[in-house]
C-alpha positions in Angstrom: 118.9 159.4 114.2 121.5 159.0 116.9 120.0 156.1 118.3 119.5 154.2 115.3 124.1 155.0 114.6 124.3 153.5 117.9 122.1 150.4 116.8 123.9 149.9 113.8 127.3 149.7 116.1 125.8 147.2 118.2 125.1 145.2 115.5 128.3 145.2 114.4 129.7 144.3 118.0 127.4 141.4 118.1 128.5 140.0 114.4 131.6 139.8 116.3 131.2 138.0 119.2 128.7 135.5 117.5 131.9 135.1 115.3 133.8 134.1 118.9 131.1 132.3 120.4 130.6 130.0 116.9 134.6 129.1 116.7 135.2 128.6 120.5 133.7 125.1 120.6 135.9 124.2 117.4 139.2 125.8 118.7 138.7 125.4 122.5 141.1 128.1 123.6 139.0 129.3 127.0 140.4 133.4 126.2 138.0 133.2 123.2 135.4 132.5 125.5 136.4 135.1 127.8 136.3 137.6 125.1 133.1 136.2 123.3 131.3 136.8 126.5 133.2 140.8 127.3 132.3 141.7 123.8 128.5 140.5 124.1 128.2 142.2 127.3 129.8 145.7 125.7 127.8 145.1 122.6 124.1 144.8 125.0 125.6 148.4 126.9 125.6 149.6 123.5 122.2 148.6 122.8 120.8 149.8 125.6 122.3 153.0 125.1 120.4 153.2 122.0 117.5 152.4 124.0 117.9 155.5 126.2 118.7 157.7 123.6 115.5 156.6 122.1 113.3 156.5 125.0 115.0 160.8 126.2 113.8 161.5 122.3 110.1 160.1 123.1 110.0 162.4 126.0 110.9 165.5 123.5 108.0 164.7 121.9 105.5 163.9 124.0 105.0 160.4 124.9 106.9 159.7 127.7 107.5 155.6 128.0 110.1 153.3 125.8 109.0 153.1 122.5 108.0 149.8 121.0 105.8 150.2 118.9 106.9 149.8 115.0 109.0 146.6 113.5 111.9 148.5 113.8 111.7 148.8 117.1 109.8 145.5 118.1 112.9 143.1 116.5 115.4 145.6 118.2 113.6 144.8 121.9 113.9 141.7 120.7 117.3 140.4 120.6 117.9 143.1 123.6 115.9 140.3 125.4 117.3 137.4 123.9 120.8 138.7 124.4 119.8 139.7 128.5 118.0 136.7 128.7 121.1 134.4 127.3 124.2 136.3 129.6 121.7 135.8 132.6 121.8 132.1 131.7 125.5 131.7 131.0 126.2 133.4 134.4 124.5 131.1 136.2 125.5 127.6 134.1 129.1 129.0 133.4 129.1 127.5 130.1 129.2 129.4 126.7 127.8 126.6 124.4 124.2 127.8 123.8 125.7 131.3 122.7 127.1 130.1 119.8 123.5 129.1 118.3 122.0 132.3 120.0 124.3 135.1 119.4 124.4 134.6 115.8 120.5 134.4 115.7 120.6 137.6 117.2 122.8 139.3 115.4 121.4 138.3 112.3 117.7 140.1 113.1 119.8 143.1 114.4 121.8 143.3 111.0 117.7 142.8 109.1 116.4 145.3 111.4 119.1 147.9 110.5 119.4 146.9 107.4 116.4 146.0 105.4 113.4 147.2 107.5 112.3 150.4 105.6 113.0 154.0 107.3 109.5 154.6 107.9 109.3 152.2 110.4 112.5 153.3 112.4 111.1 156.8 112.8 109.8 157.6 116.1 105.7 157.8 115.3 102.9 158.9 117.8 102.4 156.2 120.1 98.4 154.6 119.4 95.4 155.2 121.6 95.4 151.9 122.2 99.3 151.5 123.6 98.9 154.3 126.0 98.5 153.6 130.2 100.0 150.2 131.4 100.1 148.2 128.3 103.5 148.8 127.6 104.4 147.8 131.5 102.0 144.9 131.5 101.6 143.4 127.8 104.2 144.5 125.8 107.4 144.5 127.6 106.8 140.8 129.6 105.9 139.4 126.1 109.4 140.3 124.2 110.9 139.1 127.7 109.1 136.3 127.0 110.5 135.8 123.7 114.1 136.2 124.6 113.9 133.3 127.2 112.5 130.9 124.6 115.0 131.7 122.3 117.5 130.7 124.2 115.3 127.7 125.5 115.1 126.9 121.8 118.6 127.0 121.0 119.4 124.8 123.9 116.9 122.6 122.4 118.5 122.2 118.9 122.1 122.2 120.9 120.7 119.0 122.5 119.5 117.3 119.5 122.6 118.3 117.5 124.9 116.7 120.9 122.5 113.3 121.5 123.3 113.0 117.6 127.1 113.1 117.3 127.3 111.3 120.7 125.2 108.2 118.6 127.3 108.3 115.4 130.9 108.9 116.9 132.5 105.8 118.3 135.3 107.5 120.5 134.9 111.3 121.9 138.0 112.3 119.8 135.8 111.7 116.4 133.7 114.9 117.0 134.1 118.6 117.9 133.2 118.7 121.4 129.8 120.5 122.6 131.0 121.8 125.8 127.7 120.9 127.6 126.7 117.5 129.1 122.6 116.6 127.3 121.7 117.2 131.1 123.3 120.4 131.1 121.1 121.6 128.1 118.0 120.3 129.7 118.6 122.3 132.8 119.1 125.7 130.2 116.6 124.5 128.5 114.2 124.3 131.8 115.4 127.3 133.2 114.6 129.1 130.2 111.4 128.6 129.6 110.8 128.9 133.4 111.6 132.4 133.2 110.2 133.0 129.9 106.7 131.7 131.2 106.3 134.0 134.0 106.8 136.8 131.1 104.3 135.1 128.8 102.1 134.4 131.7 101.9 138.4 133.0 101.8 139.6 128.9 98.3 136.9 128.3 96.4 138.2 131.5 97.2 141.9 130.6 96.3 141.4 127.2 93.0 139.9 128.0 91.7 142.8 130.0 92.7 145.2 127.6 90.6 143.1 125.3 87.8 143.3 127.8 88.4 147.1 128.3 88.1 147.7 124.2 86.1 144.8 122.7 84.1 144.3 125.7 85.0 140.6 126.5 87.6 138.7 127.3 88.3 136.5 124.2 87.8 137.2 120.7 89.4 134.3 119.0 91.8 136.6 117.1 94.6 134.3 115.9 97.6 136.4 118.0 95.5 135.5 121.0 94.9 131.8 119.8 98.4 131.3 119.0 99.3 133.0 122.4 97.0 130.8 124.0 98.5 127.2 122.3 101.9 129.1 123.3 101.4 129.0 127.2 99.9 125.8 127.3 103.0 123.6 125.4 105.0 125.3 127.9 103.2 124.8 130.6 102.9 121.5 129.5 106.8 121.1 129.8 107.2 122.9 133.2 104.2 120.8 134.6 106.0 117.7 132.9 109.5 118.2 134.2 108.0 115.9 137.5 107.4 113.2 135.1 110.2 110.9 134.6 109.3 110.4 130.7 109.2 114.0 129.8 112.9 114.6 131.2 115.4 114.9 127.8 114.0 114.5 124.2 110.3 115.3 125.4 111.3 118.4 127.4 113.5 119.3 123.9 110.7 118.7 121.4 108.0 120.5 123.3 110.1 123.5 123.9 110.6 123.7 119.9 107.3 123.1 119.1 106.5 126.4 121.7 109.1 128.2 119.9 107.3 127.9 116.6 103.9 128.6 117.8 105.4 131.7 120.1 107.1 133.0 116.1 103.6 132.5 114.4 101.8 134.5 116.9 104.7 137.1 116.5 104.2 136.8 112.6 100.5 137.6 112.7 100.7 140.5 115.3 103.4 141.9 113.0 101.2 141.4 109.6 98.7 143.3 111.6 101.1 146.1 112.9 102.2 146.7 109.3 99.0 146.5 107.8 97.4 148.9 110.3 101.0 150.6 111.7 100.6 149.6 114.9 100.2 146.7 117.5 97.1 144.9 117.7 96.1 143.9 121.1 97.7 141.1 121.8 
């Protein structure tokens, strides 16, 4: 019950700085930013204290490794990763733009997953037969790592759309609120997004198809998580492998990595119809 007090407060702490993030590129005053960026980082201790407190609990009773295994706790990994995934990337660009399209995504499933998610998923339940060993380390994990970097892939992607746009329709710069980000700029988050994110993806879809061979005796079974997972790898593979191609630099490089986004959610969306059909992950 602690943990979950301590989720709820990171929530809250993230409503805020989404809050920062989405007025800094209106009212351009850089301590916003500054404090935007503190308050995100507090906000991810938070929720990885919550984490902790969770995992020390799953010792107590038994089990022994960090628990992901209902909704509850699935959405909550989540935006952990989207939100790691996101201050790695502003670190290393040095420019807060793509926050204020991520950090309100996130803190909108944080506030669903405290808030409307029913209690019987945010209870700490035995962990399946078929999560115990290395699936966690191998399948699970790398996948919601996965997800975070396409997220923030994603919302460099609609950043880009949304700047190319305004830059069309606006005669002089001082006709629109500035996107403080160059459409290069986003295409280099947007690359080195999915560039982490497929490693992730790539581990999670090899470790998945040996536990299928281990428990359904071949490799493939056509299941629609694994088909989705599968279309998944390939667009962005597609994009990294097209990043040497001159034509699929900018818009290309954009539209592919939504298009991965949306086929990454549906594969989400039918391994969570599954988990709350059966209460538990399937295999992939």
């Amino acid at each position: 019950m602690q943990d979950q007090n301590i989720l709820s407060m990171a929530a809250l702490l993230y409503i805020f700085s989404a809050a920062l993030y989405f007025s800094n590129p209106f009212l351009k005053v850089s301590r916003i930013g500054a404090l935007a960026t503190l308050v995100t980082v507090f906000a991810f201790l938070v929720h990885t204290l919550s984490f902790l407190l969770r995992w020390i609990a799953t010792y107590r009773m038994g089990f022994g490794h960090l628990h992901i295994v209902t909704l509850y706790e699935s959405l909550s990994f989540i935006v952990w990763a989207i939100v790691l995934a996101y201050l790695i990337l502003e670190i290393k660009f040095k420019n807060k733009i793509v926050g204020s399209f991520v950090i309100p995504l996130a803190a909108i499933v944080l506030i669903y997953t405290t808030m409307v998610v029913p209690d019987t998923q945010s209870t700490i339940a035995p962990v399946p037969e078929v999560l115990h060993g290395n699936f966690y380390n191998y399948h699970v994990i790398p996948c919601f790592l996965g997800y975070g970097a396409f997220t923030i892939s994603f919302g460099a992607s609609i950043l880009y759309f949304i700047k190319k746009r305004k830059k069309a329709a606006c005669s002089t710069e001082a006709d629109m609120v500035q996107l403080s980000a160059s459409l290069q700029l986003l295409n280099e988050i947007i690359y080195n997004a999915i560039a982490i994110g497929f490693i992730f993806f790539t581990i999670q879809l090899i470790a998945g198809m040996f536990r299928t061979k281990i428990i359904w005796g071949s490799y493939w079974q056509w299941d629609p998580t694994q088909v989705l997972g599968l279309i998944t790898w390939l667009i962005y593979s597609v994009i990294l492998h097209g990043r040497f191609t001159r034509w699929w630099k900018g818009d290309m490089t954009a539209i592919l990595s939504i298009l991965g986004f949306i086929t990454a959610i549906a594969g989400f969306l039918a391994a969570t119809g599954r988990m709350v059909t059966t209460g538990h992950y399937p295999i992939l």
